[in-house]
N, C-alpha and C positions, 0 to 999 in steps of 0.2 A: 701605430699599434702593432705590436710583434703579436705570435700565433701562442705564445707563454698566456698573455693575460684574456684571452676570448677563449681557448680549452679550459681553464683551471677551475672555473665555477660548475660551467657545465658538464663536467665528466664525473663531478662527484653525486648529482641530484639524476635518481632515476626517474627516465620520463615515464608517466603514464598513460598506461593503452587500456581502452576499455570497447569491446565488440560485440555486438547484442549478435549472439550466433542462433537465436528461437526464443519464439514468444508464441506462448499457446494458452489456452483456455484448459484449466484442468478440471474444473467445475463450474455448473452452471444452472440456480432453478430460477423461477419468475413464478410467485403463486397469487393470483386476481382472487382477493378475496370476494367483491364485490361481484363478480359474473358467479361465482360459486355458492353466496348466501345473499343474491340480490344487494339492488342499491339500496342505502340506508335513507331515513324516512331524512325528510329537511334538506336545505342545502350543504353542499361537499366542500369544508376546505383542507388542502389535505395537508398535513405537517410532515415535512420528511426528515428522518434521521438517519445519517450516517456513521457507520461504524469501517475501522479500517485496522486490519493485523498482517503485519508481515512478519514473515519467514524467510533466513537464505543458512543454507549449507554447502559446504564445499563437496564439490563430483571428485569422481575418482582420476578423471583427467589434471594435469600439470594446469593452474590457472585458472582452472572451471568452476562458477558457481551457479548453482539454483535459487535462484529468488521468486519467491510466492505472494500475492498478495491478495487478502482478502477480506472481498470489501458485502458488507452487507448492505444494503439500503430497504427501509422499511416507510411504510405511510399510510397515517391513522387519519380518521378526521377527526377535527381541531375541537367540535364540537361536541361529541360523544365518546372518541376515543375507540370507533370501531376498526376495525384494520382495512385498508384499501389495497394493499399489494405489499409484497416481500420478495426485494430480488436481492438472489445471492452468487457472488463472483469470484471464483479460486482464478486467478491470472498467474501465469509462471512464467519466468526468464531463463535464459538459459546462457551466463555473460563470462568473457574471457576477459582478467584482469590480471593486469601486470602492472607493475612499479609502486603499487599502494603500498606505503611503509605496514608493516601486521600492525602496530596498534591504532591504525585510523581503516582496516580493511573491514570491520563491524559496522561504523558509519558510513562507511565508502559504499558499501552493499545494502545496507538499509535503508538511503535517502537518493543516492543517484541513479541507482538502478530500478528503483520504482518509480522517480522521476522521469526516466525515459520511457517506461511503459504506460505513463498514465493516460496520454492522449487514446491510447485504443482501446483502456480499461472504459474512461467517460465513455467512448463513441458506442462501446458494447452494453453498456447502462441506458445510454437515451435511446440505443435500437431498443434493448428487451421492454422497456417501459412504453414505450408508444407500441410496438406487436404486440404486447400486455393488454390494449384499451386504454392507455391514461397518457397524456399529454408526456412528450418525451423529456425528460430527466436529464437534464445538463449539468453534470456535478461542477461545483465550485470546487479550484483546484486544491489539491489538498499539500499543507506545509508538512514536507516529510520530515524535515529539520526538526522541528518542534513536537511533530509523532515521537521521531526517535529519541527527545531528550525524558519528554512523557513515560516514555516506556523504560528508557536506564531509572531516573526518579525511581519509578514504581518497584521494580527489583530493590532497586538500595533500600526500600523500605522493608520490602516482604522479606530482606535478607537480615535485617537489626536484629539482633536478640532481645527477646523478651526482658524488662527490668522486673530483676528479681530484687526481693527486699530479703537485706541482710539481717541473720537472725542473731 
């Protein structure tokens, strides 16, 4: 094999680097309905729902992006529908990206980058939920891939125009 045909493929495809340089907590409540309006009459089961939105913008750094993610978790009992606790999490990134061609850098930032944050978003949810008083909250992981196609879908809708009828 000469040195012609093992440089030729690889000098044309840029590699990619990706380097979580900060990860911080930019907001954070936890509110125990039940220690605040007492426990509810009957047994407790609680239903939880989760919601999850992200954000990323580009820093003013060469390569620098901010990604946000924020996840709400809520839980009612199953029974009555009273609230049992509401914890809410702004998580942010802080990631240096290089070789993502621009028209895959949208999804690049909105599914891998919040894939690498998630393990400390969960661990930050089952701490507040157990210091909260309630049995700690182990989120099931969440498919970013399929957030993100959810959320393109939803624009391409809210973006159609109106059919108007021809007069």
């Amino acid at each position: 094999m000469t040195d012609e045909t093992t440089n030729g493929a690889g000098a044309e495809q840029a590699q990619v680097r990706m380097q979580v340089l900060t990860q911080y907590v930019r907001d954070l409540s936890f509110e125990n309905a039940v220690a605040q309006k007492g426990l509810p009459g009957g047994e407790v089961q609680p239903e939880i729902n989760v919601q999850v939105s992200l954000d990323a913008r580009k820093r003013q750094v060469d390569h620098q992006y901010e990604v946000i993610c924020k996840f709400r978790v809520s839980s009612v009992n199953a029974a009555d529908k009273t609230p049992l606790f509401l914890c809410e999490l702004d998580y942010g990134g802080i990631f240096h990206v290089e070789g993502v061609p621009e028209d895959q850098l949208h999804p690049f930032l909105l599914i891998e980058c919040p894939r690498m944050m998630f393990p400390f978003v969960r661990r930050i949810i089952s701490d507040m939920t157990r210091d909260g008083g309630f049995p700690a909250f182990n989120m099931d992981p969440v498919d970013f891939v399929s957030l993100y196609r959810q959320e393109i879908m939803r624009r391409a809708q809210s973006e159609k125009p109106a059919d108007v009828p021809l007069s």
